[in-house]
N, C-alpha and C positions, 0 to 999 in steps of 0.2 A: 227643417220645419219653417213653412212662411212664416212671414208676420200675422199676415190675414189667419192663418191658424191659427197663432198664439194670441190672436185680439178675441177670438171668437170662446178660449175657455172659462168657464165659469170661475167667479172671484168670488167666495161666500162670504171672504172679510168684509169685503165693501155692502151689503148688503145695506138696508136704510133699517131703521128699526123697526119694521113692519116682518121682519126675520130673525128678531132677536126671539131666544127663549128665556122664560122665565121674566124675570124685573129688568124695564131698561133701566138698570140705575151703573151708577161711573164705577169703574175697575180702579185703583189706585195703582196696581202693578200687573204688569202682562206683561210676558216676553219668554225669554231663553234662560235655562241654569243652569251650569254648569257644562259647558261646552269648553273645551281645550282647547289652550293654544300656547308656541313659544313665543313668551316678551321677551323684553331687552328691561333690563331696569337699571337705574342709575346707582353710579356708584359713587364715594368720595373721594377722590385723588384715583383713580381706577377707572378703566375702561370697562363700558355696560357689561352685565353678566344675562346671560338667556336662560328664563326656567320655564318651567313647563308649568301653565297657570290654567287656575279656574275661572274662567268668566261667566257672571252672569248679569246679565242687561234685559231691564224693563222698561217701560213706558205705561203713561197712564191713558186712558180709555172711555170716552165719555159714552154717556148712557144713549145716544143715539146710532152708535155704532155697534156692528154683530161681533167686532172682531180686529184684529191687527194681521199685514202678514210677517208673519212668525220671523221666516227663515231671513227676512232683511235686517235684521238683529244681529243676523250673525255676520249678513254680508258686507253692511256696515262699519263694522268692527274691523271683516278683515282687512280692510282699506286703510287703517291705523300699524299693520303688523312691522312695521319699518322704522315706526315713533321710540323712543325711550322713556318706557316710563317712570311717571313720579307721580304724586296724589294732583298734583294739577293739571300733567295729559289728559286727564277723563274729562276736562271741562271740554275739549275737544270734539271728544266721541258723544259726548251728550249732546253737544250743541246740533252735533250733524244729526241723533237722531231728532231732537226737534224736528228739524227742518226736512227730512225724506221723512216721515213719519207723520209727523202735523199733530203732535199732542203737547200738553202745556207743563207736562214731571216728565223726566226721563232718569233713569237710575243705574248705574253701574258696580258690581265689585269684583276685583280682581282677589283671588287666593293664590298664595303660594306658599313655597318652603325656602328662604334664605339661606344661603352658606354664608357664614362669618367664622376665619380662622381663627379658632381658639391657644392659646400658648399654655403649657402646664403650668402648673404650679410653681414647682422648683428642680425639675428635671430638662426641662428644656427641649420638649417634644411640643408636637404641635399636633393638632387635629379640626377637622369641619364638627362649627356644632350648626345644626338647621333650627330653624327661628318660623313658625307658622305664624304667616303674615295677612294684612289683607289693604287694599287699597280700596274706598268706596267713594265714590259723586255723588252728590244728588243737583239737579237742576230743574228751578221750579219756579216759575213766574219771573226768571230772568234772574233770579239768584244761584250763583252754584257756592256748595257747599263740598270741602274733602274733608275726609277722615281716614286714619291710620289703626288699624288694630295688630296689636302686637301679643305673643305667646312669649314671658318667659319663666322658665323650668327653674327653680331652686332649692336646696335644702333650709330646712326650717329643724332646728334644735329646740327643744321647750323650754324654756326660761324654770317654769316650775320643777322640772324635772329634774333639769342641773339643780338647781340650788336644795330637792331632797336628796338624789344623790351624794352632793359635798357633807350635808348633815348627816347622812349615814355613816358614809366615812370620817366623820371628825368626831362622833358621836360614840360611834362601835366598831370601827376601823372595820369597815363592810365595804369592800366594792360594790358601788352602783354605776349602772350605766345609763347615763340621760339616754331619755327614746327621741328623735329625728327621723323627717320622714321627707321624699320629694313631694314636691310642691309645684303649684302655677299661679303664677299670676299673670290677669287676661287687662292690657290694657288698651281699652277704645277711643280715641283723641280725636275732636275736633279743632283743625287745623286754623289757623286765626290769617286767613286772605290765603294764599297761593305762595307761601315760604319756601327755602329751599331747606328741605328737612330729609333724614335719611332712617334708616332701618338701623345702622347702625347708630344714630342718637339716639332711638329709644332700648336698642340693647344698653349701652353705657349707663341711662337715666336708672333702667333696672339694675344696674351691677353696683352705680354709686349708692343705692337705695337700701339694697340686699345683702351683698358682699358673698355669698355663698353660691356661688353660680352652679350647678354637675358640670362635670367632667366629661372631656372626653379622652384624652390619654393620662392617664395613670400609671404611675410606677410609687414605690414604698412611701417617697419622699413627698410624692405628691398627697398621697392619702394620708401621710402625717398632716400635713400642712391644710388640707380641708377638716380633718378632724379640730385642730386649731382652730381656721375660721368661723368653725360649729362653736365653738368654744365661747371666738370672741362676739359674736352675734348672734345669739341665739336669741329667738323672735317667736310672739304669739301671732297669731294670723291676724289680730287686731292692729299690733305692732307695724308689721307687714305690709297693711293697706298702707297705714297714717305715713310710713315712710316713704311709698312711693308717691304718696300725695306729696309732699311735702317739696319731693325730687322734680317730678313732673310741674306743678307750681313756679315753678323758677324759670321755666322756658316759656319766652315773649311768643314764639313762633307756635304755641298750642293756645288757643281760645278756651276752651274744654274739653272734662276728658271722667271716666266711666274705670275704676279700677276695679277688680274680681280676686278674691286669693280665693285657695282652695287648699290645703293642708292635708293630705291623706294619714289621717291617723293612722302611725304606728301604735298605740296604746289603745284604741278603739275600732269598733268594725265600722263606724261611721265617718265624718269630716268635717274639718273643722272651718269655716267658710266667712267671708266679709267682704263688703259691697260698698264704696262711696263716691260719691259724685262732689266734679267740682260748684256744678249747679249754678254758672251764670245766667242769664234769662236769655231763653230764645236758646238754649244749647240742647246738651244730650239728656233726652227724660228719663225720668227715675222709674223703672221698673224692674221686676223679677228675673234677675240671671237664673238663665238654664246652668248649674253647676255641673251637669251630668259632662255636659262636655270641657269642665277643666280637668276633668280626669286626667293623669299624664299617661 
């Protein structure tokens, strides 16, 4: 194909707004979602690990224009595929869309699934537990902003349940069995400058927070030993938020940050649910968690 061909085909992004339909008015996001690819991401004391990620990258759009080309979204990105990522690689890829793009917000998030080896209990097995991750940019009038969203998975024992339980039995010598159910907690962190922070700090923060992590290799000993942990932390979903707050709070390297539980009642056909922000000004705003997706 000449050049003189390829100058000659129609471009209906570029059009002027005399080809817009409907309202010229501005897009805040446009672009690509969900498009695959393998990263590399950084590890601690470890050499980078390759998963298999979600991207999605937008840009904003002023109301004088019909349109973006799409696919430079993507082709842009691949020109990064060699980088290692961390929440501050994106200020990278934003920057270059600015600049091949010509728009003044550019947006990025990466999805993926973390492997961090997990150790049993008390049997001495090991196993991969996967950690649903995300890494997002935003870049905006020459401010870039990361954040870290983290999934993790726990059992929640009812405080109330144990202690009618023990009354049962101390009571009428009745076996009772406290109800426990898996649980999530969804934590969304805005990162305070370009730290060096990892996936596995905010597993840790959840485990110092929690104590009740699920398993992944089980044997008798181990199930004893989690039924203990049940024991010794049993927690209301209220409980639950306030402790991860309390966890996450102590690290200089997070600005703000957006906690979610979700409790799947075992004693109900509904859930038991709690929302708090750290709420500094200028951070992550308060609204409505879709709970539907802490489902585990």
């Amino acid at each position: 194909m000449t050049p003189e061909y390829r100058a000659s085909l129609p471009d209906m992004q570029n059009e002027n707004a005399t080809g817009i339909e409907g309202g010229a008015v501005p897009i805040l996001q446009v672009g690509m979602s969900n498009f695959r690819l393998p990263l590399k991401f950084a590890r601690p004391g470890q050499d980078p690990i390759e998963l298999e990620t979600n991207v999605t990258g937008t840009v904003s759009l002023d109301g004088r224009h019909k349109g973006i080309n799409m696919s430079r979204i993507v082709r842009i990105f691949y020109t990064f595929l060699d980088e290692i990522f961390t929440p501050a690689t994106l200020e990278k890829v934003l920057r270059q869309y600015l600049s091949e793009i010509g728009s003044s917000r550019a947006q990025i998030r990466l999805e993926f699934n973390y492997p961090i080896l997990q150790k049993s209990l008390r049997s001495e097995l090991a196993g991969y537990q996967y950690y649903n991750c995300a890494f997002e940019g935003i870049l905006e009038n020459g401010r870039f902003r990361s954040f870290v969203g983290f999934d993790f998975v726990y059992s929640s024992a009812c405080p109330c349940s144990a202690e009618l339980s023990e009354h049962a039995r101390q009571s009428r010598n009745v076996l009772g069995i406290p109800h426990s159910q898996r649980s999530k907690a969804r934590i969304f962190a805005e990162l305070a400058g370009t730290p060096e922070i990892y996936i596995e700090d905010f597993k840790q923060h959840c485990l110092n927070a929690l104590h009740t992590e699920t398993q992944v290799m089980v044997k008798r000993e181990d199930e004893q030993a989690f039924a203990e942990l049940n024991g010794a932390y049993y927690k209301f979903v209220e409980d639950a938020a306030r402790m991860l707050y309390a966890e996450f709070n102590k690290d200089s390297r997070i600005y703000d940050f957006q906690i979610a539980c979700a409790h799947l009642e075992s004693l109900h056909s509904h859930d038991a649910v709690a929302v708090l922000n750290k709420g500094v000004p200028g951070g992550i705003a308060h609204g409505f968690t879709d709970f539907k997706s802490l489902v585990c």
